[in-house]
Steps between C-alpha positions, in 0.01 A plus 500: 500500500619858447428854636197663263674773334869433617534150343731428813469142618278484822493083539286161391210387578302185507222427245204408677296553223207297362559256196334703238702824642840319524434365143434868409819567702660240289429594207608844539813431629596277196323804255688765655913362662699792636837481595621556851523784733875686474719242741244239570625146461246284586504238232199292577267844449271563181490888471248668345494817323339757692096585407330239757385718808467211823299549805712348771466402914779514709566547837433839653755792609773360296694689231562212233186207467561251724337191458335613247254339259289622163148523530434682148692612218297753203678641212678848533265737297 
């Protein structure tokens, strides 16, 4: 995930997503790769470009999303 605006990279988050959303998840990722934030190796990680918008929980009064999971994702408009 990365800051709205910035682009800077804020952290991951788990998909809890339904099946038809995380096929719709899916199938955007594969549509639309991206290539990594500036001096993030993480090797295992399918980046996307940017243009999805996610509504996320995470625990409160923290700076960066801990334990954090997607609950919605909508295309940037």
């Amino acid at each position: 995930m990365a800051e709205r605006g910035t682009g800077r990279y804020v952290g991951s988050a788990f998909i809890t997503l339904n099946r038809e959303m995380r096929e719709r998840l899916w199938q955007r990722v594969q549509e639309a790769p991206g290539s990594p934030p500036k001096g993030m190796k993480r090797p295992a990680t399918q980046w996307v470009k940017p243009g999805l918008i996610g509504r996320v929980k995470h625990l409160r009064g923290e700076e960066d999303p801990r334990h954090a999971s997607l609950q919605d994702f909508r295309e940037e408009e």
